[in-house]
C-alpha positions in Angstrom: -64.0 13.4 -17.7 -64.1 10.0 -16.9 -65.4 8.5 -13.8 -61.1 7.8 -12.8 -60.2 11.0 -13.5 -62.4 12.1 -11.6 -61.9 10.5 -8.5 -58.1 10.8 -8.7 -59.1 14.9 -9.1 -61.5 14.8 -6.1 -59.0 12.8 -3.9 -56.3 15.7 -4.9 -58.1 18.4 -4.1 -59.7 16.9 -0.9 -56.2 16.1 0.1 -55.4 19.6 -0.1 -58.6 21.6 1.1 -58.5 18.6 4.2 -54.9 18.6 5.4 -54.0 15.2 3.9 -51.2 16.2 1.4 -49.9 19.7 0.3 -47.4 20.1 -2.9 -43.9 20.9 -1.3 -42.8 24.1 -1.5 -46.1 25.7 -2.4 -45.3 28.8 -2.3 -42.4 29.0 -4.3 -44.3 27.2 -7.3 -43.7 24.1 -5.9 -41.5 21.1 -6.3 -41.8 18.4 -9.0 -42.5 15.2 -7.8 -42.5 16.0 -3.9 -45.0 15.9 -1.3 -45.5 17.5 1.9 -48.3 15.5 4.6 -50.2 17.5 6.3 -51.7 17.6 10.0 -54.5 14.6 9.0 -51.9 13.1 6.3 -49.0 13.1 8.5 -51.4 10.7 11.1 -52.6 8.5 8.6 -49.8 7.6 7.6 -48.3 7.2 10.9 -51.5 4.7 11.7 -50.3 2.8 8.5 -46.3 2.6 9.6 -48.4 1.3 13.1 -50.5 -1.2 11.7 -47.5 -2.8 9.6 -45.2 -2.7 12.3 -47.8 -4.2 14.7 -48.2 -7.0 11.7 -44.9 -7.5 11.2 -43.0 -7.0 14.1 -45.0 -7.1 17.4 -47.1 -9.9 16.5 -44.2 -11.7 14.8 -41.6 -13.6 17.4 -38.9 -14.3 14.7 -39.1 -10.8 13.1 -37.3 -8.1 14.9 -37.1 -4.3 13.5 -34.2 -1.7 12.3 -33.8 1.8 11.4 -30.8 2.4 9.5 -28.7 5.3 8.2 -29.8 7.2 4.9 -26.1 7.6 4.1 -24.2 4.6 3.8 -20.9 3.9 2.5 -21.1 4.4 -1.5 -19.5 0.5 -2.0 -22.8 -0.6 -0.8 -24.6 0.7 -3.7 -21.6 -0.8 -5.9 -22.0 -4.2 -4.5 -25.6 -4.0 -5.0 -25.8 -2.9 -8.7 -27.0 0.0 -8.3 -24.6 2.1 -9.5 -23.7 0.6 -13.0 -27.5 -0.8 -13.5 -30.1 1.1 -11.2 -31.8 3.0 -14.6 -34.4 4.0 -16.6 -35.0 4.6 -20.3 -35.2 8.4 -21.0 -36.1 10.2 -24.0 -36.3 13.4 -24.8 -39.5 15.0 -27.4 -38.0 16.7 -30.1 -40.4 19.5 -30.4 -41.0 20.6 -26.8 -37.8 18.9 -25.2 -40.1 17.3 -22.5 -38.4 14.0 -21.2 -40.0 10.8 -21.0 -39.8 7.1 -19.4 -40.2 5.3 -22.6 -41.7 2.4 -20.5 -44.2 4.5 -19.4 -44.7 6.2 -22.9 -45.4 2.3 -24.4 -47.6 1.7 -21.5 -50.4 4.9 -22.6 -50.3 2.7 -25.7 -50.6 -0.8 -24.1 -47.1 -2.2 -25.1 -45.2 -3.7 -22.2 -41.7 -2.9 -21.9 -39.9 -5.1 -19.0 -37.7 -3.9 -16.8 -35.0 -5.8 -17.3 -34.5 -4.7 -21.1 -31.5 -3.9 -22.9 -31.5 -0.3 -24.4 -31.3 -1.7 -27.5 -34.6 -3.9 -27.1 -36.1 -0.7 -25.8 -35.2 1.5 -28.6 -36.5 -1.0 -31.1 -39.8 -1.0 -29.4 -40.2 2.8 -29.6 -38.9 2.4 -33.4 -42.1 -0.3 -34.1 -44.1 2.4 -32.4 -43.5 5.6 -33.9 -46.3 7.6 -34.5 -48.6 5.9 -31.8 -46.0 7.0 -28.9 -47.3 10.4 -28.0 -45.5 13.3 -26.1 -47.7 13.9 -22.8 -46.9 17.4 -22.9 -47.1 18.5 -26.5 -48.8 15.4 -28.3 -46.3 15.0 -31.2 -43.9 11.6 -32.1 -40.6 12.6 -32.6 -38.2 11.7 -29.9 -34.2 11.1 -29.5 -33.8 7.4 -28.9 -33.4 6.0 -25.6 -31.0 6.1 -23.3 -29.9 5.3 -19.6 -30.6 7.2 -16.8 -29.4 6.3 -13.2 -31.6 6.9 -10.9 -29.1 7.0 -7.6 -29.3 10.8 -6.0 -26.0 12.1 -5.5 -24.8 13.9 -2.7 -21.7 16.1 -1.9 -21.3 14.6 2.0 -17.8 14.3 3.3 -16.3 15.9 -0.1 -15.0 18.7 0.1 -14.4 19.3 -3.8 -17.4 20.6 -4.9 -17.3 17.7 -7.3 -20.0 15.2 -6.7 -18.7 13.2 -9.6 -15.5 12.5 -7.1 -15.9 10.4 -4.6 -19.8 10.1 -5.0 -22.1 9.2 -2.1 -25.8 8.9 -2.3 -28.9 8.8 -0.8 -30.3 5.3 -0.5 -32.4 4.2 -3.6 -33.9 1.5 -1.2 -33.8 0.9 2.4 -33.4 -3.5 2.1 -29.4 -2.7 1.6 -29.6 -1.0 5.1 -31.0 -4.7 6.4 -28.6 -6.8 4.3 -25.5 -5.2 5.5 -26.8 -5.3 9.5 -27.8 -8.8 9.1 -24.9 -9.8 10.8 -25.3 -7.3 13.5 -28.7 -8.5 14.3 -27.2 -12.1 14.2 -24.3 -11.5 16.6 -26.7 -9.2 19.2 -30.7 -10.7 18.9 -29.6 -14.3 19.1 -31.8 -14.8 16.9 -32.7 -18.4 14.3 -33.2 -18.9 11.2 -35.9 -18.6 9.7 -36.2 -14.9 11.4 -37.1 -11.5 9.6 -36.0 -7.8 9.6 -38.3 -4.9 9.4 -37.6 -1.3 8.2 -39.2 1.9 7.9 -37.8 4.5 5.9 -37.1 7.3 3.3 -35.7 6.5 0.3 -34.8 8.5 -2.7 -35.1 7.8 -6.8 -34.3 10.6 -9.4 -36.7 9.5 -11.2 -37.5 10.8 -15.2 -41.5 11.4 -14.9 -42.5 11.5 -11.5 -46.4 10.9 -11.7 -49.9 10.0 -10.2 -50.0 11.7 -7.2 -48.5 10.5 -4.4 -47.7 7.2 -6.4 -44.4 7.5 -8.0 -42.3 10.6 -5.5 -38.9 11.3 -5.9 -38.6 11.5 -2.2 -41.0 8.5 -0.4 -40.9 5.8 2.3 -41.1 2.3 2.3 -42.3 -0.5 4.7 -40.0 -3.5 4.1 -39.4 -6.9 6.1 -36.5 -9.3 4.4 -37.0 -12.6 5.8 -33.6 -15.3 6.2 -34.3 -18.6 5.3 -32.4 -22.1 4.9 -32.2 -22.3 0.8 -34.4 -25.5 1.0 -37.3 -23.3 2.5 -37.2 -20.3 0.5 -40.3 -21.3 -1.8 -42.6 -22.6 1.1 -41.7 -19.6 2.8 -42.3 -17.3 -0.3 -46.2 -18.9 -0.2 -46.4 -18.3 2.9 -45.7 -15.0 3.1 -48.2 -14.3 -0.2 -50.7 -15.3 1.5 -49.8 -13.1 4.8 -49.3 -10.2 3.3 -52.6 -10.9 0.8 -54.6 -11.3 4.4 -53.0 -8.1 5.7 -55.0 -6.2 3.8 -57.9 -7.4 5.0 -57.6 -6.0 7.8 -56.7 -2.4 6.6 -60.2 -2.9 5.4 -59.2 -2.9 1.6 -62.3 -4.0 -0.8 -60.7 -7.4 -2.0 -62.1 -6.8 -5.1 -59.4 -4.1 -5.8 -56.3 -6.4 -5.2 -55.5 -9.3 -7.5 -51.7 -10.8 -8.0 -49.4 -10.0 -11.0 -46.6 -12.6 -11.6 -43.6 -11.1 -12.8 -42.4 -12.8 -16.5 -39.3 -12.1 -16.7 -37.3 -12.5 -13.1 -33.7 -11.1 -12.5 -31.1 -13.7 -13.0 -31.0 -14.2 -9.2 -34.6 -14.4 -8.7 -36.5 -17.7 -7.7 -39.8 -15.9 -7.7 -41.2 -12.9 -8.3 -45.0 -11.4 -7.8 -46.5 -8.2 -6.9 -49.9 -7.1 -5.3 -51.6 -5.1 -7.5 -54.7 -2.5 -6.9 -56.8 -0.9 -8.5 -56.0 2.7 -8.6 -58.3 5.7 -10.2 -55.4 5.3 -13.0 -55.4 1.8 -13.5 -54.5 -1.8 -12.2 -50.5 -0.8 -10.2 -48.4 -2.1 -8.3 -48.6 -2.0 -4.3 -46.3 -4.4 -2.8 -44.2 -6.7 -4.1 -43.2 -10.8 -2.4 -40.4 -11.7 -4.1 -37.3 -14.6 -3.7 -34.5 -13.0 -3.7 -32.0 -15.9 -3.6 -28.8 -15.5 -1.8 -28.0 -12.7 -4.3 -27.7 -9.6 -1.7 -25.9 -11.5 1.1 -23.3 -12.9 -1.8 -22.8 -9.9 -3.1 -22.3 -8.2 0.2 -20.1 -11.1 1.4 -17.6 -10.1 -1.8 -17.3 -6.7 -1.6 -16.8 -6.8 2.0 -14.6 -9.0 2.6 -17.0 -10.3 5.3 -18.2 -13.7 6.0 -22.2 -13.6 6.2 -23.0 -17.4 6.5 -25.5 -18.7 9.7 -23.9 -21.7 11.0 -26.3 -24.3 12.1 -25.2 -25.0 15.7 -27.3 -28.4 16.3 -26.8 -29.5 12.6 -23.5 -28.4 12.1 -24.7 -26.9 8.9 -22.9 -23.8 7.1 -25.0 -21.7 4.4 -25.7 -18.3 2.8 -29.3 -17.7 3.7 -31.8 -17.3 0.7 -34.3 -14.3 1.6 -37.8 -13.8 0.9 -39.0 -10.0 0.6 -41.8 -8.2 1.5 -41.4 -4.7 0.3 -44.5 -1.7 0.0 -44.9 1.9 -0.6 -46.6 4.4 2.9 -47.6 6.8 -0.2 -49.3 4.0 -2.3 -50.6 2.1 0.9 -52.0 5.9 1.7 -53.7 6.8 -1.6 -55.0 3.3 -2.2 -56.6 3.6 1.2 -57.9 6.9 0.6 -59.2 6.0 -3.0 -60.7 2.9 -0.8 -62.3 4.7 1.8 -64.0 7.6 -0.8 -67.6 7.4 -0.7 -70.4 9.8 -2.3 -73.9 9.5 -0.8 -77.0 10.9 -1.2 -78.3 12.3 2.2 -82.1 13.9 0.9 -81.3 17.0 -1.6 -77.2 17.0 -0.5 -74.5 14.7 -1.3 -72.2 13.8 1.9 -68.3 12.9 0.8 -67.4 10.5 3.1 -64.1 9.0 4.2 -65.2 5.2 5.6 -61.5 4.6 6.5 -61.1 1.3 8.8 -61.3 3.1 12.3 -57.8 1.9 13.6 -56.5 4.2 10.7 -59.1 7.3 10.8 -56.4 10.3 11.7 -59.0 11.6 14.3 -60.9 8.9 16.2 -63.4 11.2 18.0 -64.8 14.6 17.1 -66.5 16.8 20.3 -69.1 19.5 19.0 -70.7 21.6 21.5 -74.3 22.5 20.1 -73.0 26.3 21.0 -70.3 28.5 21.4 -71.8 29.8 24.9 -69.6 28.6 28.0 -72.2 26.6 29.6 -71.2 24.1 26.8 -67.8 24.5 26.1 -66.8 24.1 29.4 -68.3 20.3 29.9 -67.1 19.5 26.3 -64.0 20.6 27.1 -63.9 18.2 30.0 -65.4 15.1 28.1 -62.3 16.4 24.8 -59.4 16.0 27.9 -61.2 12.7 29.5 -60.8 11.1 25.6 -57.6 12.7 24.3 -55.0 10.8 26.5 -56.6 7.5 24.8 -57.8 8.4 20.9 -56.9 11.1 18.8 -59.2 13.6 19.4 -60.7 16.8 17.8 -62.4 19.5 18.8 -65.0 21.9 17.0 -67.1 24.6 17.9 -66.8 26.4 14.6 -70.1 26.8 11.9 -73.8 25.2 12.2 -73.7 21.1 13.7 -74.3 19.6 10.0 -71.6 21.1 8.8 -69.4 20.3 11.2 -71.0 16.4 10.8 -69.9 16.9 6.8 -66.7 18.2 7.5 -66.0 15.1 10.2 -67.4 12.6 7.4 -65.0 13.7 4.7 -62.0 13.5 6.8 -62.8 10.2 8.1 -63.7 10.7 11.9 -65.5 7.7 13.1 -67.8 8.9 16.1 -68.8 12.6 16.9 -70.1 13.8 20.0 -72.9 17.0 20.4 -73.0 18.2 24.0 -76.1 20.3 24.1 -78.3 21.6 26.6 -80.3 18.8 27.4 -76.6 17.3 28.3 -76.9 19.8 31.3 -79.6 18.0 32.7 -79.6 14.8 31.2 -75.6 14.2 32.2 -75.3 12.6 28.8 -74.6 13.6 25.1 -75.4 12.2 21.1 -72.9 10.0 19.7 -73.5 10.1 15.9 -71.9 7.2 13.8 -70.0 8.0 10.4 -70.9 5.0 8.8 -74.4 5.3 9.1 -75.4 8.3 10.7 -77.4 7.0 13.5 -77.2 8.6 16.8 -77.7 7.6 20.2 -77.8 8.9 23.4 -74.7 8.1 25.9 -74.0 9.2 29.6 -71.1 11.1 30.2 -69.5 8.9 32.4 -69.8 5.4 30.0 -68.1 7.0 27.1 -64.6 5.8 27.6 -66.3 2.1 28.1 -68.2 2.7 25.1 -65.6 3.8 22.6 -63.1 1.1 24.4 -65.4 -1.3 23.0 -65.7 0.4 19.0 -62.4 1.4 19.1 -60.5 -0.9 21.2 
């Protein structure tokens, strides 16, 4: 096994054995391509949603935020293209009848196939490659050529039929239609200028062929996006700047630089004025995380059409008249989430033993503080029950009595907890109690009644 492999294994199964992420529907054999957060999953990810919407939104005048509907009116997704051009390439293995992205079938064998591709182009690239392109499941070559597969989920709400082929509505594909057809809303009630910016988190849904890597590529998954109205004269300038914004953002998630590089995109979408995504360096392989991208005036236009609805920003002082062009900033919680677990994954050796240690940046650890009484007896539960309720109302806070005090200190490390507490007995005389450091073990002593001042000042 190699050393990727191997981390991607040990962050699976510590995602499971810790609380991070279950497989839906476990207990029914589960659910392809779904995943269920658990209690510590569930507040990571809500401390990544936090730190973007703090960058984004709170900390940004000109950038307000949204949450908008799941459903929306099927002639959205027709305006958009995504109903006669949202696809992938599928095959199907001859032999064992498994079905395949081809793209990702030429990837395993370093051959790029773009996105943009006709199916023609595509079928002629698994023609030049037959007998290196290998079913994942079954390992033979022989597969039905390609063919188009949309990847819109249907849904049977409002029809009455029982034909979802009638009338079709579907679950979003992507949440930056929800912002493109509110952008007048936010005009008419904000009052707000351009160059301004709208922010949305939320589900979207992709049928996709071969669901894979984890938490990487769901069928059901959430994205952080922020779409950003320009004046068409600005839309490059902006573009840079917001490259190297969202490059610095990471920074402070406490990502090792050294895993993110840029990947221009080659071939841009006929209404694309630039294109790149941040890329990191998963167990599996240099991927995509976010992508920066120009969109152009593409999505208003095209919304403007089918509408009927005028979506220019008139210029007041200049007495100007224009379709905004709109830089995007658009990223995966899942893939935020596993590159900062793979990030944060650390094996050290601690004398004969190996301690697994989570050294997540501490505004993202799920639990901030861990209180260990040295016993079960009452004479120290009851004070660490008492410092547990004077920390709780501020940081995220856990509390464990359960097993010896190392490993409860391991079992702290691997999910990430910054600062543990021991109350023991010398607390009862002393008034004051060990704080022990994840990072690097060391411990000190701290009265009871400067804790919240100290962990203000390590925690903020």
């Amino acid at each position: 096994m190699d050393d990727k492999n191997d981390l991607m294994e040990k962050l699976v199964s510590l995602s499971k054995r810790r609380g991070f992420v279950f497989p839906s529907s476990e207990i029914y054999g589960g659910f392809s391509a779904v995943y269920d957060y658990g209690p510590l999953g569930a507040e990571l990810a809500n401390n990544i949603k936090a730190a973007w919407w703090k960058e984004m939104v709170h900390e940004r005048e000109e950038i307000v935020g949204l949450d908008s509907s799941i459903f929306m009116s099927p002639k959205i997704w027709e305006a958009s293209g995504h109903v006669s051009g949202f696809s992938d390439p599928l095959t199907e293995c001859k032999v064992c009848h498994t079905r395949s992205r081809v793209d990702h079938l030429l990837e395993e064998i370093d051959v790029f196939a773009d996105e943009k591709m006709s199916e023609d182009e595509i079928n002629k690239l698994l023609d030049d490659n037959k007998g290196k392109v290998k079913c994942p499941k079954c390992g033979n070559s022989d597969f039905t050529p390609s063919k188009s597969f949309n990847l819109l989920v249907k849904s049977n709400l409002g029809n009455f039929t029982g034909d979802t082929d009638a009338d079709p509505v579907y679950l979003r594909g992507e949440t930056c239609q929800g912002i493109y057809v509110n952008y007048k809303n936010v005009l008419d009630s904000m009052h707000v200028k351009i160059p301004f910016g709208i922010a949305q988190i939320g589900k979207a849904f992709r049928n996709e062929v071969t669901a894979r890597q984890f938490i990487f590529r769901t069928r059901e998954f959430e994205q952080m996006e922020m779409q950003y109205f320009v004046h068409p004269d600005e839309a490059i300038s902006f573009f840079k700047i917001w490259k190297e914004r969202r490059m610095d953002y990471y920074k402070k998630l406490g990502i090792n630089m050294e895993n993110l590089r840029w990947h221009e995109h080659e071939n841009l979408v006929f209404y694309a004025k630039a294109a790149f995504d941040i890329e990191y360096k998963y167990p599996f392989g240099w991927k995509e995380l976010e992508g920066v991208h120009a969109r152009g005036d593409y999505d208003l236009t095209q919304h403007c059409k089918h509408s009927g609805q005028k979506l220019e920003y008139v210029d007041q002082v200049k007495g100007e008249k224009f379709t905004p062009h709109i830089v995007e900033t658009s990223v995966g919680v899942g893939r935020t989430m596993l590159m900062v677990m793979a990030d944060a994954y650390t094996e050290e050796e601690v004398g004969d033993d190996t301690r697994v240690v989570m050294k997540f940046a501490k505004h993202l650890a799920p639990i901030k503080i861990a209180v260990l009484p040295l016993s079960k007896k009452d004479e120290l539960i009851e004070p660490a029950r008492k410092i547990f309720n004077s920390l709780s109302g501020t940081w995220h806070t856990d509390f464990d009595a359960t097993q010896s005090i190392g490993k409860r200190y391991r079992r702290q490390d691997e999910i990430g907890t910054p600062y543990c507490i021991t109350v023991d007995f010398d607390t009862l005389e002393d008034g004051a109690v060990t704080v022990r450091d994840r990072d690097t073990m060391a411990q000190e002593r701290i009265k009871i009644e400067e804790l919240i001042k100290y962990f203000e000042e390590k925690l903020g």
